[in-house]
C-alpha positions in Angstrom: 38.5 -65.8 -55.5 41.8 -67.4 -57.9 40.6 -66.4 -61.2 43.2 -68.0 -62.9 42.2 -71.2 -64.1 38.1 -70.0 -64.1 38.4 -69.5 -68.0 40.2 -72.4 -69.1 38.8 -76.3 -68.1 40.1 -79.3 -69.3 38.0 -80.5 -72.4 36.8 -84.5 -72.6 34.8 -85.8 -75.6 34.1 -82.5 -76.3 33.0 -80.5 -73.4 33.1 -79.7 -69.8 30.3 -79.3 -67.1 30.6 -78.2 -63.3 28.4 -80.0 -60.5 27.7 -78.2 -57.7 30.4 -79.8 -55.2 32.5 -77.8 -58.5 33.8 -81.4 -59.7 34.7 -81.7 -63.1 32.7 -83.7 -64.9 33.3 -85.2 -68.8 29.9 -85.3 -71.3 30.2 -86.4 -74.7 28.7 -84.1 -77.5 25.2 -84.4 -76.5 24.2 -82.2 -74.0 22.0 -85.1 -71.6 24.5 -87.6 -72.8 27.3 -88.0 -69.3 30.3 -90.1 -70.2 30.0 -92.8 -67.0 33.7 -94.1 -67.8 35.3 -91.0 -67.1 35.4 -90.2 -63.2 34.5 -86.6 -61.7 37.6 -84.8 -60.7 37.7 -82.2 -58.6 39.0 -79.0 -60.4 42.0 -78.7 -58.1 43.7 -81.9 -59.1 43.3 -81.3 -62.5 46.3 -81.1 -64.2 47.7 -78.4 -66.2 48.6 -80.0 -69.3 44.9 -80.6 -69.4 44.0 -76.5 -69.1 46.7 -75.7 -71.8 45.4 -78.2 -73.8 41.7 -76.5 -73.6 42.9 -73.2 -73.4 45.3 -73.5 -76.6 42.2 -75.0 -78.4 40.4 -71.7 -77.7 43.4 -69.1 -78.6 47.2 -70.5 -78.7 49.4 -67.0 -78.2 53.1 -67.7 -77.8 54.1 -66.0 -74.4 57.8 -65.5 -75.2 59.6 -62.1 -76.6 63.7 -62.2 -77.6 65.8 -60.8 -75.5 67.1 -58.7 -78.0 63.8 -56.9 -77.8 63.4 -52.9 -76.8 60.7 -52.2 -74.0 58.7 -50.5 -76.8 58.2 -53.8 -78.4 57.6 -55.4 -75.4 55.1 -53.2 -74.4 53.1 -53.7 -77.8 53.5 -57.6 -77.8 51.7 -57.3 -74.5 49.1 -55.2 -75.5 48.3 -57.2 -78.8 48.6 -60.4 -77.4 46.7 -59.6 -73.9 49.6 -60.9 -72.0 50.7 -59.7 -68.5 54.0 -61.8 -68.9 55.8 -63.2 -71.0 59.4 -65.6 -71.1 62.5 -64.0 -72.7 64.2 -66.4 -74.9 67.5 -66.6 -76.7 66.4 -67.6 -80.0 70.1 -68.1 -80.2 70.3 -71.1 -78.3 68.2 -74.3 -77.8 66.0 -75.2 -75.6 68.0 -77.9 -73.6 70.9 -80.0 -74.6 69.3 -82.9 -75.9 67.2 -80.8 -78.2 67.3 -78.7 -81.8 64.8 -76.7 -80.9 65.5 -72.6 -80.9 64.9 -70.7 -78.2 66.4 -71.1 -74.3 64.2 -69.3 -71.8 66.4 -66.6 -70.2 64.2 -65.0 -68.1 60.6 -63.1 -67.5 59.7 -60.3 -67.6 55.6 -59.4 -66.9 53.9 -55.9 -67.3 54.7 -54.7 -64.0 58.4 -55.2 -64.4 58.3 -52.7 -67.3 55.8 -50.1 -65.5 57.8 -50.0 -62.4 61.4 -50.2 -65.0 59.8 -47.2 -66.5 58.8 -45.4 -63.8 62.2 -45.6 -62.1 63.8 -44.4 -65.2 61.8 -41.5 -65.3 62.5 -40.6 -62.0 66.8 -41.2 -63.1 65.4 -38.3 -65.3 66.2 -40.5 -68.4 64.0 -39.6 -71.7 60.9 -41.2 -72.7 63.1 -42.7 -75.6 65.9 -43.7 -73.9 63.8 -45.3 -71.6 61.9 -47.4 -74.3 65.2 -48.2 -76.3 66.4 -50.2 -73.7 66.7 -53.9 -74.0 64.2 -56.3 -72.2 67.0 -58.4 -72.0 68.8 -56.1 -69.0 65.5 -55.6 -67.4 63.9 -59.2 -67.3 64.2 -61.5 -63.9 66.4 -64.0 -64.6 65.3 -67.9 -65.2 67.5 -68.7 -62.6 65.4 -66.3 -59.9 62.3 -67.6 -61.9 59.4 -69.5 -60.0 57.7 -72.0 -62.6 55.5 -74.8 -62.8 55.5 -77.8 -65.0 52.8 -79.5 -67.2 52.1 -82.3 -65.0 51.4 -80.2 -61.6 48.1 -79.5 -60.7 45.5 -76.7 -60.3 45.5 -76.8 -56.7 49.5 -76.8 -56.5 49.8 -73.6 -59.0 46.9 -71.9 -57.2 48.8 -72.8 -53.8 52.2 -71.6 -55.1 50.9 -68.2 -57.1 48.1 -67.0 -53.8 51.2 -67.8 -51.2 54.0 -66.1 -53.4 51.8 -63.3 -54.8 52.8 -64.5 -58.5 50.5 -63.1 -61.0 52.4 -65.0 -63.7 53.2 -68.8 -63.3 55.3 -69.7 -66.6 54.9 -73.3 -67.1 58.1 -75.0 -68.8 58.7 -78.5 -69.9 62.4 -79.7 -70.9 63.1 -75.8 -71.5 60.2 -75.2 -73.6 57.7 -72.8 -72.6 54.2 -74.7 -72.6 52.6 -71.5 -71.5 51.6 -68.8 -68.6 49.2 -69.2 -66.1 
């Protein structure tokens, strides 16, 4: 089973209920109350601006580290914020041209990236220090090489694009802005 998105469904008028054909269905805040304007979606074409917008209601945790970051503060932003990825930015530099807004995404770089980083550094014979000095910013895939979604694609489509591609982290960016990781 995709696990993903099980966690995290869009919220209508307060809260969310599964039928058994697993369509989506919108209730207002009483629980034998169904709201009979909105229309049961199936959970795959829900869109995910909609499961950011729940999920960010639950716990918002900015998924981005500066490149100028070591590994060893990489490692310890993904520990404390119970991420498996997260984008690199350049707090340098906006997020697109027609924007003010610090912080171009660079690149990715998830937890396995820095466990097999580590691991080959190890067996270079580097030292546990050096290894965890270096910068994430010479060890992150680049944006360019970087497989993302966007806010207004659905559940199905990410679920599609992360099972055939064997992603475990699906960035989603809008305009150069990281929106979040799926």
């Amino acid at each position: 089973g995709f696990r993903a998105f099980s966690s995290a469904a869009p919220v209508i008028d307060g809260s969310i209920a599964k039928g058994e054909d697993q369509s989506v269905v919108a209730k207002s805040g009483h629980e034998d109350a169904i709201d009979e304007t909105a229309r049961p979606q199936r959970t795959s074409q829900v869109k995910i601006s909609e499961v950011l917008k729940a999920k960010h209601t639950v716990r918002w945790v900015e998924p981005v580290i500066p490149k100028s970051s070591t590994v060893r503060q990489a490692i310890l932003t993904c520990i404390e914020r119970k991420l498996s990825g997260m984008m690199v930015v350049d707090r340098d530099e906006t997020t697109s041209d027609s924007s003010r807004e610090r912080g171009k995404v660079v690149g990715l770089i998830t937890s396995r990236d820095l466990l097999r980083m580590m691991a080959a550094s190890i067996k270079d014979g580097k030292s546990s220090e050096e290894v965890m000095n270096l910068r994430v910013e010479s060890q992150m895939t680049p944006i360019n090489q970087v497989i993302y979604g966007r806010p207004d694609e659905t559940i199905g489509m990410c679920r599609a694009i992360m099972s055939k591609l064997g992603i475990k982290c699906l960035p989603i960016l809008n305009q150069g802005r990281v929106e979040g990781i799926l």
